[in-house]
C-alpha positions as CSV (number, residue, x, y, z in Angstrom):
1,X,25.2,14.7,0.9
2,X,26.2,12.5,-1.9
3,X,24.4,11.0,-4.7
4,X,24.2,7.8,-3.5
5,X,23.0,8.9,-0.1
6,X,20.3,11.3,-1.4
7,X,19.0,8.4,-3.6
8,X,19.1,6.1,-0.3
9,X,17.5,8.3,1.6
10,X,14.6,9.2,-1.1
11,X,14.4,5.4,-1.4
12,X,13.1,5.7,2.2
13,X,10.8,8.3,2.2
14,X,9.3,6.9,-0.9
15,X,8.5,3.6,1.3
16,X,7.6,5.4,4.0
17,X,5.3,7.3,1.0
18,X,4.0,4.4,-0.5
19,X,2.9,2.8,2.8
20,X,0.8,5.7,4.1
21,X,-0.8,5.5,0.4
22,X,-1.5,2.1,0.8
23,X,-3.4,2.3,4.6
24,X,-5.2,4.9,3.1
25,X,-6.5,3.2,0.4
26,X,-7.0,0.1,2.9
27,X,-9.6,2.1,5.2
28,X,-11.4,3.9,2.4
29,X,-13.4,0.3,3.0
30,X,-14.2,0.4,6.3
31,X,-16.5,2.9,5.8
32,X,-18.9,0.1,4.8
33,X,-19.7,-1.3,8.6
34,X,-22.9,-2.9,7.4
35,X,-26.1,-2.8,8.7
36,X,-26.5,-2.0,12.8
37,X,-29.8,-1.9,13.1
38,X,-32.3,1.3,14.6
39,X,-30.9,1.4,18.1
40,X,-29.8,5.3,18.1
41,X,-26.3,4.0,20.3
42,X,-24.8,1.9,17.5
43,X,-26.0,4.4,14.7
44,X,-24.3,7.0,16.7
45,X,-21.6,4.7,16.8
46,X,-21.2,4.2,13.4
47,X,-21.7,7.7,12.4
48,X,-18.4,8.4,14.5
49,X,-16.4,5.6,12.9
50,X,-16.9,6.5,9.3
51,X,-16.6,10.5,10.8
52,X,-13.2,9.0,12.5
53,X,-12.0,7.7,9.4
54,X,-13.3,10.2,6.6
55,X,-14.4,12.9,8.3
56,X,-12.1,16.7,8.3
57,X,-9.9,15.9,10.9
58,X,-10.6,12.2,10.4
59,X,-7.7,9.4,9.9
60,X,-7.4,10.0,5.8
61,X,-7.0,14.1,6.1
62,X,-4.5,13.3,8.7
63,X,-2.7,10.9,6.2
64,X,-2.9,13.2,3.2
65,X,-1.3,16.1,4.7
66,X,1.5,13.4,5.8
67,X,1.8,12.3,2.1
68,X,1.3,16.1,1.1
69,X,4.2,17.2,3.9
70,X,6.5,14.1,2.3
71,X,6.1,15.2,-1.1
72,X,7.3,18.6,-0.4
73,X,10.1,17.3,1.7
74,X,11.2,15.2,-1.3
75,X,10.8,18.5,-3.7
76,X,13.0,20.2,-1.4
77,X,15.7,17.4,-0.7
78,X,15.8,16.6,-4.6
79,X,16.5,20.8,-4.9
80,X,19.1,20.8,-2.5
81,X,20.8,18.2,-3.6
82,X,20.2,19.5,-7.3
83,X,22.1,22.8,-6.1
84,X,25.0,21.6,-4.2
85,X,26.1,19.1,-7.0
86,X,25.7,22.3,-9.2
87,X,28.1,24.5,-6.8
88,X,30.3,21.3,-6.4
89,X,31.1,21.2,-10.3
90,X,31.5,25.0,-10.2
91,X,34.1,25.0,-7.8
């Protein structure tokens, strides 16, 4: 892969990076669903929203081993690159 390719193809993992970073950030608010009152059914609700969102195996775990997966992916790529343009100018 050439230079210029390797940097276009960074480029697009870093948007498609950046974006993921961004939604993230977005629903760390929408934990904040206000006030549903004391009907168990729509505290239950709510429980599972935030629990959806936040929780282990909720929507921003999912997203930071995505952004955990794409940073090592770049690591890897920049490496890779890094060697072959090392071998290239050897030969």
């Amino acid at each position: 892969m050439s230079p210029a390719v390797q940097k276009k193809y960074e480029q697009c993992i870093n948007d498609f990076r950046n974006t993921l970073v961004e939604q993230r950030t977005k629903t760390a608010n929408l934990v904040n669903y206000g006030d549903v009152g004391n009907f168990w059914s729509a505290v239950q609700t709510k429980e599972q929203l935030v629990n959806d969102v936040t929780g282990p195996n909720g929507f921003h775990a999912t997203l930071n081993q995505y952004i955990q997966f794409l940073d090592q992916f770049l690591y890897l790529l920049n490496d890779a690159t890094n060697k072959q343009i090392q071998l290239d100018a050897q030969a």
